[in-house]
N, CA, C and O atoms as CSV, one atom per row, in Angstrom:
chain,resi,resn,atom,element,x,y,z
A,1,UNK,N,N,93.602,-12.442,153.455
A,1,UNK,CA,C,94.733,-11.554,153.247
A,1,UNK,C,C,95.262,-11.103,154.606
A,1,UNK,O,O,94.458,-10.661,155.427
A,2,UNK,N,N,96.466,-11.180,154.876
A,2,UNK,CA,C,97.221,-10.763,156.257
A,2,UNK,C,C,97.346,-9.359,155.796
A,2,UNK,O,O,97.368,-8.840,154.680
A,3,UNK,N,N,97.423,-8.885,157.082
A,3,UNK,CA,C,97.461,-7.192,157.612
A,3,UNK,C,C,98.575,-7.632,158.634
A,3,UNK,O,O,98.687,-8.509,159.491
A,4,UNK,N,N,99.710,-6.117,157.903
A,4,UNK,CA,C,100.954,-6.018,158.800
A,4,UNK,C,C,100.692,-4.293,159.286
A,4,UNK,O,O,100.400,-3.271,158.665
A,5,UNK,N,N,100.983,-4.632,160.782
A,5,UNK,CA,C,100.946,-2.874,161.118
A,5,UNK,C,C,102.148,-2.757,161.544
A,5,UNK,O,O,102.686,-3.531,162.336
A,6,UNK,N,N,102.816,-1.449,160.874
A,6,UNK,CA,C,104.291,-1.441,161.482
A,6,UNK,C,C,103.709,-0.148,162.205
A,6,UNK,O,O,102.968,0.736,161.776
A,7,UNK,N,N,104.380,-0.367,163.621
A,7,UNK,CA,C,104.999,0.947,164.324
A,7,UNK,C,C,105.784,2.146,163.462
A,7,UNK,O,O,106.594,1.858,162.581
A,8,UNK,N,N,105.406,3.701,163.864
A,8,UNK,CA,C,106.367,4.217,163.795
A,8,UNK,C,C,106.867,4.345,164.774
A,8,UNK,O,O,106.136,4.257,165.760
A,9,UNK,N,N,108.875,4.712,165.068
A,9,UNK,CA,C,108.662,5.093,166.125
A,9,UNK,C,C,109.712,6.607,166.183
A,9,UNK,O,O,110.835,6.533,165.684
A,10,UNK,N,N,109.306,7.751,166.734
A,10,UNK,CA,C,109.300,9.139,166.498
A,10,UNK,C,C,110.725,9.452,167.478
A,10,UNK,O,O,110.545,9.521,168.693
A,11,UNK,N,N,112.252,9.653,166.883
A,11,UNK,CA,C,113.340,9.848,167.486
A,11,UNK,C,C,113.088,10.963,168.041
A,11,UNK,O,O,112.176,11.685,167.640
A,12,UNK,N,N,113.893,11.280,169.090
A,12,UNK,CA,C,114.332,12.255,169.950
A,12,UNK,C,C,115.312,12.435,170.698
A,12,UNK,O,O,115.507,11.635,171.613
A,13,UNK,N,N,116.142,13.492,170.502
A,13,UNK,CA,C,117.648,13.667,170.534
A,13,UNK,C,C,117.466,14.951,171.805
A,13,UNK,O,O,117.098,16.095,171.538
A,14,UNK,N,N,117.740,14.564,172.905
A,14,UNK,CA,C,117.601,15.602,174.204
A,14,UNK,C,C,119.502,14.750,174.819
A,14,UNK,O,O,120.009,13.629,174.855
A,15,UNK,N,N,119.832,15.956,175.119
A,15,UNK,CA,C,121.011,16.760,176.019
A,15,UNK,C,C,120.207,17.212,177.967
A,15,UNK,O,O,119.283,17.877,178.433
A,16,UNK,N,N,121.675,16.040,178.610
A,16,UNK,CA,C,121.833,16.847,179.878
A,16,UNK,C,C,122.925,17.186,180.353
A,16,UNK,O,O,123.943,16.495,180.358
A,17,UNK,N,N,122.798,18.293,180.795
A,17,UNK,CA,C,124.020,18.697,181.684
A,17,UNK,C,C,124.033,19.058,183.332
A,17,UNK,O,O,123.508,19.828,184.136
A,18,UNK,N,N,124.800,18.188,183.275
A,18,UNK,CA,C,124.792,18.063,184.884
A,18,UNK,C,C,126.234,18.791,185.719
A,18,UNK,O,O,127.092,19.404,185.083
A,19,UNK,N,N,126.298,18.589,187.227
A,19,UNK,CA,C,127.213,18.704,187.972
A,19,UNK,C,C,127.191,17.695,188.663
A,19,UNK,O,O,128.302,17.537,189.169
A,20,UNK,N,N,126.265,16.675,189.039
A,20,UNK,CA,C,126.180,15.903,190.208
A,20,UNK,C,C,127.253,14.371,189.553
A,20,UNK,O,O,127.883,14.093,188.533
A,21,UNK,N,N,127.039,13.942,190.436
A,21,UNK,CA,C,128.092,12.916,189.964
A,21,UNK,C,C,127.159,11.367,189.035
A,21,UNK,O,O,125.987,11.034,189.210
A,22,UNK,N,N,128.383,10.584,187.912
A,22,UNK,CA,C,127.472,10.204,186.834
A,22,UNK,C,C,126.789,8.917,187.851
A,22,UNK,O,O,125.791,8.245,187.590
A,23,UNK,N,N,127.386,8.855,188.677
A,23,UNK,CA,C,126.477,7.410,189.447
A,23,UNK,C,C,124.951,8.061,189.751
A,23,UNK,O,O,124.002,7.344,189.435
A,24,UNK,N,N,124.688,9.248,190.287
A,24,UNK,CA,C,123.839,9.571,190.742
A,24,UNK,C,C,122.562,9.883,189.529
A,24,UNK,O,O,121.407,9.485,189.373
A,25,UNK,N,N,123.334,10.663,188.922
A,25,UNK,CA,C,122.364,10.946,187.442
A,25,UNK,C,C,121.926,9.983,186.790
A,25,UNK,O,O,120.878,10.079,186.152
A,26,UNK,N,N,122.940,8.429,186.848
A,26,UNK,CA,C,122.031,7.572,186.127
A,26,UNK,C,C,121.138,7.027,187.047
A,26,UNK,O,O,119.993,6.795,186.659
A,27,UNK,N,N,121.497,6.746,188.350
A,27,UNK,CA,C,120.266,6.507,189.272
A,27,UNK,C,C,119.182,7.450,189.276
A,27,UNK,O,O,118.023,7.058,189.408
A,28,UNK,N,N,119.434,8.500,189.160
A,28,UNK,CA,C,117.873,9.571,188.861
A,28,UNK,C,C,116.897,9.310,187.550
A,28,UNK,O,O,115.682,9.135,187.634
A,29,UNK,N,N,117.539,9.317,186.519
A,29,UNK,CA,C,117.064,8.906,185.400
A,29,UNK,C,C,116.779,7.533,185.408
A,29,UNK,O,O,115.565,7.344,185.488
A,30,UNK,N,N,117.248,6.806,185.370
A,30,UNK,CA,C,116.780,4.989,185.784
A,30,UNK,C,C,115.436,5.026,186.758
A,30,UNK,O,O,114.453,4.411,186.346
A,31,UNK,N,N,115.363,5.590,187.793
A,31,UNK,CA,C,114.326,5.882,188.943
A,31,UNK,C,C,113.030,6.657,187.594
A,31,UNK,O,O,112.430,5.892,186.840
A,32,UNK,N,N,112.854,7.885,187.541
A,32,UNK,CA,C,112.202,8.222,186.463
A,32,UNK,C,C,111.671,7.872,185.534
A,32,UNK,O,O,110.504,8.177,185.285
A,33,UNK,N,N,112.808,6.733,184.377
A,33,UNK,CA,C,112.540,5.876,183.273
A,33,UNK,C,C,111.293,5.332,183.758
A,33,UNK,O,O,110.309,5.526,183.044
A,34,UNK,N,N,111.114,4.559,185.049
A,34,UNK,CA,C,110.752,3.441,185.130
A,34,UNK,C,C,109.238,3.965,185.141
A,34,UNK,O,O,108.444,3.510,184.317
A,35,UNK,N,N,108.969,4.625,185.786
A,35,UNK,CA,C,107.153,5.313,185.565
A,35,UNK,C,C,106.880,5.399,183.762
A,35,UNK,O,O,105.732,5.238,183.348
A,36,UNK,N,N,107.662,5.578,183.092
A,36,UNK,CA,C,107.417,6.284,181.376
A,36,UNK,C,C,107.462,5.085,180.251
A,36,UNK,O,O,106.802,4.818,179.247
A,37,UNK,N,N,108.658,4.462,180.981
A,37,UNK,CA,C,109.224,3.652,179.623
A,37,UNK,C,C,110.376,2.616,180.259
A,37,UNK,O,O,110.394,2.338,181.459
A,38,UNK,N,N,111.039,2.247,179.587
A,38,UNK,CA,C,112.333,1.668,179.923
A,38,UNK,C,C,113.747,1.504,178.678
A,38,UNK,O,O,113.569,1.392,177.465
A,39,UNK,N,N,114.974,1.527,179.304
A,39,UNK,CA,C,116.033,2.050,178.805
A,39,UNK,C,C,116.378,0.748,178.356
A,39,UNK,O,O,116.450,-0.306,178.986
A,40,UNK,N,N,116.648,1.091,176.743
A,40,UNK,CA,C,117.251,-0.393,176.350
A,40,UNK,C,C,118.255,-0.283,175.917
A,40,UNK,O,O,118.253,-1.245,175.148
A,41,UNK,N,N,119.251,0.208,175.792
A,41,UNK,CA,C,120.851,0.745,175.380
A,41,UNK,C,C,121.010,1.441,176.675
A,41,UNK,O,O,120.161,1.624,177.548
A,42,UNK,N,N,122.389,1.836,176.637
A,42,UNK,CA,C,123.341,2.696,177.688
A,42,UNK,C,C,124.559,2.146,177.057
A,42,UNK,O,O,124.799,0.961,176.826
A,43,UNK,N,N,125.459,3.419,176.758
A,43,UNK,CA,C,126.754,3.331,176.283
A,43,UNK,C,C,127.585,4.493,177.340
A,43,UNK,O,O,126.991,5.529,177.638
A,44,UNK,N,N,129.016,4.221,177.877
A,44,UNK,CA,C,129.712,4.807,178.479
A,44,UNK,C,C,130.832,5.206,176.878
A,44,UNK,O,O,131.322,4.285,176.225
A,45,UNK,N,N,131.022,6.507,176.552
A,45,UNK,CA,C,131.983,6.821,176.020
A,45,UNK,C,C,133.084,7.501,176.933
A,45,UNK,O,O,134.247,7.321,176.573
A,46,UNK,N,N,132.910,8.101,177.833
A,46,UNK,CA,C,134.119,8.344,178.691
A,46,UNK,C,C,133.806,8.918,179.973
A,46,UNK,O,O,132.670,9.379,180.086
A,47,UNK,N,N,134.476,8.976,180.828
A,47,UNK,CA,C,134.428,9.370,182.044
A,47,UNK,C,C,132.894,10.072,182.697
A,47,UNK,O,O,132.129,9.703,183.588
A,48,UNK,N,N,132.907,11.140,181.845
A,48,UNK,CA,C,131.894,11.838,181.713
A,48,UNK,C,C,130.818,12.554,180.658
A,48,UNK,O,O,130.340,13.684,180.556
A,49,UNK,N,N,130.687,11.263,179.909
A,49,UNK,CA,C,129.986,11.050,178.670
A,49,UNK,C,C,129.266,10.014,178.472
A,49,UNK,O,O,129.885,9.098,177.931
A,50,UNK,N,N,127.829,9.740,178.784
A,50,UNK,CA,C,126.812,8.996,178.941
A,50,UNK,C,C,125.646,9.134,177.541
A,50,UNK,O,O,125.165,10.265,177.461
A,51,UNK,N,N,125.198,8.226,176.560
A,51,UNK,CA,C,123.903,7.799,176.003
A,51,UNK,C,C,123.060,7.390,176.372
A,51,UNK,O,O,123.334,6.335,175.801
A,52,UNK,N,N,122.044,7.141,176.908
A,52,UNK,CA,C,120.802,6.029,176.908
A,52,UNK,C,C,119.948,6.260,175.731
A,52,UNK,O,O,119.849,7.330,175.131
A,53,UNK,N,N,119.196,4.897,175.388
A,53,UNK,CA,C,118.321,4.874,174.596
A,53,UNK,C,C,117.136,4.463,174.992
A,53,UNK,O,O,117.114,3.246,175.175
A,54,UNK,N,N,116.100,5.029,175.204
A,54,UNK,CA,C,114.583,5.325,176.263
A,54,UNK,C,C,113.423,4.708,174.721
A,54,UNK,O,O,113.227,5.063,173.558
A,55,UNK,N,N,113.015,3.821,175.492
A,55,UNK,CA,C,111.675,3.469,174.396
A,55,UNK,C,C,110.845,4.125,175.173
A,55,UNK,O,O,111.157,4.377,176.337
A,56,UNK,N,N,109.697,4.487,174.659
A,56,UNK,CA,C,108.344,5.250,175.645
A,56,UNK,C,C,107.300,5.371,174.735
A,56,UNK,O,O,107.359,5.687,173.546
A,57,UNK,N,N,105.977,4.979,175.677
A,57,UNK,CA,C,105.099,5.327,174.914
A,57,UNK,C,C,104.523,7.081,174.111
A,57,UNK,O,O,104.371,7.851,175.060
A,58,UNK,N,N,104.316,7.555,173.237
A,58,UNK,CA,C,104.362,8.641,172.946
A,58,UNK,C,C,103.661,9.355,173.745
A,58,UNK,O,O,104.092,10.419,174.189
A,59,UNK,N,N,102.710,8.969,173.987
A,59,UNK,CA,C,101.592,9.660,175.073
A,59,UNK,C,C,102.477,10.392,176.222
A,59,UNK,O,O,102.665,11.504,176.715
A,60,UNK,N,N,102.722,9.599,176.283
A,60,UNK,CA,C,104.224,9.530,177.806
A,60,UNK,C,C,105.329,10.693,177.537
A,60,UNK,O,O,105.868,11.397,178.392
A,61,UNK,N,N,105.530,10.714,176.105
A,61,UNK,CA,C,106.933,11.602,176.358
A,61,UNK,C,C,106.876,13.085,176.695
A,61,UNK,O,O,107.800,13.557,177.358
A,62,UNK,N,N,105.794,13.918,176.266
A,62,UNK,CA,C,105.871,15.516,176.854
A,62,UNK,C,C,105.711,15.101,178.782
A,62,UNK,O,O,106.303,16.014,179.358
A,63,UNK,N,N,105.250,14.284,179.636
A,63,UNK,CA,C,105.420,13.891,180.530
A,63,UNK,C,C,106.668,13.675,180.997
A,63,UNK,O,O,107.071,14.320,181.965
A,64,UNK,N,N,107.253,12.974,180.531
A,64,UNK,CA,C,108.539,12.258,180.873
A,64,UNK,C,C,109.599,13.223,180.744
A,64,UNK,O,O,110.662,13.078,181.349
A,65,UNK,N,N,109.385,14.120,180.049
A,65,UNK,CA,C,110.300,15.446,179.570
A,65,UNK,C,C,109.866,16.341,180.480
A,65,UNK,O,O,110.907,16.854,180.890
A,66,UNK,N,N,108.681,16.992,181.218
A,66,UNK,CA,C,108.506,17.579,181.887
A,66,UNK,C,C,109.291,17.097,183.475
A,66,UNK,O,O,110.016,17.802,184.176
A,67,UNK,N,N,108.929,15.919,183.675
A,67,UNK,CA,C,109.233,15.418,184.643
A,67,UNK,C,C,111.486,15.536,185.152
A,67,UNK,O,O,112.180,15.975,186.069
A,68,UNK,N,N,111.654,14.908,183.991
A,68,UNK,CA,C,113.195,15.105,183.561
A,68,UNK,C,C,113.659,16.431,183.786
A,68,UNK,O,O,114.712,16.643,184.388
A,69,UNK,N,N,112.893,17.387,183.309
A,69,UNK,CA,C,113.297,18.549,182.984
A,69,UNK,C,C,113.400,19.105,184.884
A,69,UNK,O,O,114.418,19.459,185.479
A,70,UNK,N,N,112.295,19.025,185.314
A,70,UNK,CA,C,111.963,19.083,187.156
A,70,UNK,C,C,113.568,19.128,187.969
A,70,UNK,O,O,113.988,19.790,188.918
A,71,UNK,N,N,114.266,17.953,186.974
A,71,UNK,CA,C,115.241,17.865,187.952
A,71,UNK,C,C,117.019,17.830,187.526
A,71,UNK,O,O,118.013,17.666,188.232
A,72,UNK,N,N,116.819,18.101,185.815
A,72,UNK,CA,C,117.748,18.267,185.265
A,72,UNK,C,C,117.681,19.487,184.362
A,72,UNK,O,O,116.621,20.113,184.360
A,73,UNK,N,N,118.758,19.932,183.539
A,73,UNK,CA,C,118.615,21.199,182.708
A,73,UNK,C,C,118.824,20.710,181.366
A,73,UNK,O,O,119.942,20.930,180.901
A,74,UNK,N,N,117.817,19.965,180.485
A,74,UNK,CA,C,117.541,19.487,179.593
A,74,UNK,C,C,116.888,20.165,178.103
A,74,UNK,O,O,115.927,20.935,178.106
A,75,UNK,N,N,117.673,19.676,176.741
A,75,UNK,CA,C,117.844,20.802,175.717
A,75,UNK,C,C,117.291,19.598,174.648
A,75,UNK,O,O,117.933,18.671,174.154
A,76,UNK,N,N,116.079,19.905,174.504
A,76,UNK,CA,C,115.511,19.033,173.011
A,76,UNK,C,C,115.800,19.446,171.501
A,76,UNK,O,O,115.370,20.527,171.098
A,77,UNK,N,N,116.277,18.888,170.943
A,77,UNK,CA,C,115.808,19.320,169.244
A,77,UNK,C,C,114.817,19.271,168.172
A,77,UNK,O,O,114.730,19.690,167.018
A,78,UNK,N,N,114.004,18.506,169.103
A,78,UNK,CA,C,112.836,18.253,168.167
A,78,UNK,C,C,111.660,18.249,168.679
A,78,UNK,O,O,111.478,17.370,169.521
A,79,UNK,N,N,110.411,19.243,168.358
A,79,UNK,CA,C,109.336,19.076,169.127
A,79,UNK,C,C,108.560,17.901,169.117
A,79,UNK,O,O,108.450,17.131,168.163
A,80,UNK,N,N,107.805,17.756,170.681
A,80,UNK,CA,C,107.147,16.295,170.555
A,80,UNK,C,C,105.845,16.553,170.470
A,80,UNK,O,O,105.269,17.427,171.117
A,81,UNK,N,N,105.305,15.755,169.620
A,81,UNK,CA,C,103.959,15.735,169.045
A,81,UNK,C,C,103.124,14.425,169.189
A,81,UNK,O,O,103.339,13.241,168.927
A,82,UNK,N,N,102.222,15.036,169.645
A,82,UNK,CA,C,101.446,13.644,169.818
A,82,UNK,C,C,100.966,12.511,168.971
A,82,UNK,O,O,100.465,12.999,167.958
A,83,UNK,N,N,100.907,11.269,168.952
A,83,UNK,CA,C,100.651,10.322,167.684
A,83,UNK,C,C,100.247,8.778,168.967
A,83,UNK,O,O,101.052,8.035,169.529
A,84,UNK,N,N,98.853,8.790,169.034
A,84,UNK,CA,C,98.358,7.762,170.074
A,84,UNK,C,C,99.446,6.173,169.450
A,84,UNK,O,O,99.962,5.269,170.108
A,85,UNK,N,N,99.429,6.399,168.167
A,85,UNK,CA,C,99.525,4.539,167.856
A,85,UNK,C,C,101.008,4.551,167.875
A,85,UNK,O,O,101.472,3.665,167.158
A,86,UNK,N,N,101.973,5.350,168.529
A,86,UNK,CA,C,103.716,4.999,168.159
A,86,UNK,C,C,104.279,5.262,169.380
A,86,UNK,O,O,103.552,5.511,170.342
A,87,UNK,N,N,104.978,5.249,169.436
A,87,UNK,CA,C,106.022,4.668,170.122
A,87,UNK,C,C,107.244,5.527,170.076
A,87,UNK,O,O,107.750,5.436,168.958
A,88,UNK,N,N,108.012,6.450,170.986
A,88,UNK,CA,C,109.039,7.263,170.910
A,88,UNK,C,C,110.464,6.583,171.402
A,88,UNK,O,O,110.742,6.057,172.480
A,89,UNK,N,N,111.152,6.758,170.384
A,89,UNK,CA,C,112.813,6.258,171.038
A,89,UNK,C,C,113.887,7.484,171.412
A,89,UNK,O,O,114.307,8.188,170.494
A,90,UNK,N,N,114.293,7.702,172.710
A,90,UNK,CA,C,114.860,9.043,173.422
A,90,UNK,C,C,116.293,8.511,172.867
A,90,UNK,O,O,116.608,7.333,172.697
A,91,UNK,N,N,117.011,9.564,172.648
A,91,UNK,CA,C,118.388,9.312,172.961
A,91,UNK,C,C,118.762,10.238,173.868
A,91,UNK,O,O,118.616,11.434,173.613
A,92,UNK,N,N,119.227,9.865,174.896
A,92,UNK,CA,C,119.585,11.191,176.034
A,92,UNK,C,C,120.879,10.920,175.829
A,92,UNK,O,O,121.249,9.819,175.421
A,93,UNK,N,N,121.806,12.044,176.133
A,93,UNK,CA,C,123.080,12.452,176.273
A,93,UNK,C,C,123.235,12.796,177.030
A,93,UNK,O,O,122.546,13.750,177.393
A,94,UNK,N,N,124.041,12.394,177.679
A,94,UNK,CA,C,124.504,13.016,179.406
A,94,UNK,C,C,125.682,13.339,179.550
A,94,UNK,O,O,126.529,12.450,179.456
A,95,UNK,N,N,126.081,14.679,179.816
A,95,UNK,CA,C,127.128,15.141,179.973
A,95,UNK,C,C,127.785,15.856,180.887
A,95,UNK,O,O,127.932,17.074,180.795
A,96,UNK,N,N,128.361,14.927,182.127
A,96,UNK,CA,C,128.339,15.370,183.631
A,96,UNK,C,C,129.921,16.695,183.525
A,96,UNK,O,O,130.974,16.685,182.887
A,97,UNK,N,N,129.438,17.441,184.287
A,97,UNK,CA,C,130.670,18.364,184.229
A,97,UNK,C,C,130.941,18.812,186.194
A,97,UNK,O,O,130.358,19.631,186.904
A,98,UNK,N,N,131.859,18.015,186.441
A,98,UNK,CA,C,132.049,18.151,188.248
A,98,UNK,C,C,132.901,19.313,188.018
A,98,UNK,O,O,133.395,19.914,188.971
């Protein structure tokens, strides 16, 4: 008999707001990603309106949020909870205001 294990994987909807400019913020966050996880979406809706979509291991994400948080002013909606066997998908919103 085959055994299927599905992943869960635990959304998370975090907001930034910035001043610095959007080249720089995605280079900060891209730099960052790369220790946690890695970004598999990025959508430009306008000038100054940025998505990414962050896979990460769960272990990783109160880390990765602490870390984020270090250097941006970042607003979660959902608490993160630990779960060793899954897998977290970020949606960050970035919302540069010069």
């Amino acid at each position: 008999m085959r055994k299927e294990i599905f992943l869960i994987m635990t959304r998370h909807f975090w907001n930034i707001f910035t001043g610095k400019k959007s080249t720089e913020v995605l280079h900060e966050i891209e730099v960052l990603t790369r220790n946690f996880g890695f970004i598999v979406d990025y959508k430009k809706f306008a000038e100054d309106y940025y998505i990414l979509q962050i896979d990460i291991e769960n272990i990783k994400t109160e880390d990765f949020y602490k870390k984020l948080s270090s250097v941006f002013s970042v607003e979660r909606f959902n608490k993160i909870t630990l779960n060793l066997s899954d897998d977290d998908e970020i949606f960050l919103n970035i919302k540069v205001t010069l």
